[in-house]
C-alpha positions, 0 to 999 in steps of 0.5 A: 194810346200815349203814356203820359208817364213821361208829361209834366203839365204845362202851367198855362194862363189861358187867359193871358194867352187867349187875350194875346192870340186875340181868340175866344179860347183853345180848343179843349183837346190842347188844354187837356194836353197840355195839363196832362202831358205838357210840350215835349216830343213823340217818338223824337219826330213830331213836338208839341210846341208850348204856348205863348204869345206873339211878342212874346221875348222867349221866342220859340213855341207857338209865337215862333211857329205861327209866325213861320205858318201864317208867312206860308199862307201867303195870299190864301184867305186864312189864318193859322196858329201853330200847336205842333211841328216835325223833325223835318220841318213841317208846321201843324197848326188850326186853321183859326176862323170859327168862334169855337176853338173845339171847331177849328180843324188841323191843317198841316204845312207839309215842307216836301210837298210843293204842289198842295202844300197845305193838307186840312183834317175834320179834325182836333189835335188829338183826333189827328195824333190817333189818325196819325197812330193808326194810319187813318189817312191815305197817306202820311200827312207828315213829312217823316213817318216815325209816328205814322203807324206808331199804336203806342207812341212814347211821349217825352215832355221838354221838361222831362228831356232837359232833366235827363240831359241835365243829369247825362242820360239820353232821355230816349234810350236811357243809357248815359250820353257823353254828350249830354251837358257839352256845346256843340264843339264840345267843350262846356 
């Protein structure tokens, strides 16, 4: 459903990162993501965060995220580990427990929805992205709907996008960005 014509596989130790999550493995579906796509955006809504590990000095990416989400948790008697995030601040994770990762279901810390804030799918990454493509659920399980209902969602990995700026383009539009390479007050 997702062209990886814009991915750029991960390289990743999983070893290194299985021994500091402290985890048995990753589910299959995140391994194949991420050598066939890599981190990066859908739709410039919803990231796939890359892998690290707790500690780990480049911050960002799943140490950073998991961090935030198991916080979140608070007092409920489960553990978490993040794999992706929304553009409005919702934190999709694995709900960690059982001792096959390819077990683990999703579970969404939805920012906006303060009675249950945390939705939990039957489900792997990828079954929840295509769930999310095809609008299975009965609602959005997300805070922002770019995805929800996308059939063919465009996917940019995080090295694809920095090439982009690198070289002045907008990586989602393509057109030249008189922004690109510029801090925020616009000096370089």
């Amino acid at each position: 459903m997702m062209a990886p014509e814009f991915g750029a596989s991960e390289p990743v130790d999983w070893r290194w990162l299985e021994a500091g999550w402290g985890v048995t493995g990753f589910p299959s579906d995140y391994i194949d993501f991420m050598s066939r796509y890599g981190a990066g955006e859908i739709e410039d809504s919803l990231s796939i965060v890359p892998p690290n590990i707790p500690g780990d000095p480049g911050g960002g990416g799943m140490f950073y995220n998991t961090e935030i989400a198991n916080g979140l948790v608070g007092s409920e008697s489960f553990s978490v580990l993040a794999w992706g995030v929304t553009i409005v601040g919702d934190i999709l994770c694995w709900k960690v427990g059982h001792s096959d990762p390819d077990q683990w279901p999703v579970i969404v810390w939805k920012r906006d929805d303060f009675t249950s804030p945390w939705l939990e799918f039957d489900c792997g990454l990828s079954g929840f992205l295509v769930g999310m493509f095809l609008r299975e659920y009965a609602t959005c399980p997300i805070g922002d709907s770019t995805v929800w209902g996308c059939p063919a969602p465009k996917f940019l990995s995080n090295a694809y996008i920095r090439r982009c700026e690198e070289e002045g383009i907008d990586p989602w539009t393509g057109e030249p960005d008189p922004y690109a390479g510029r801090s925020i007050d616009g000096y370089s």
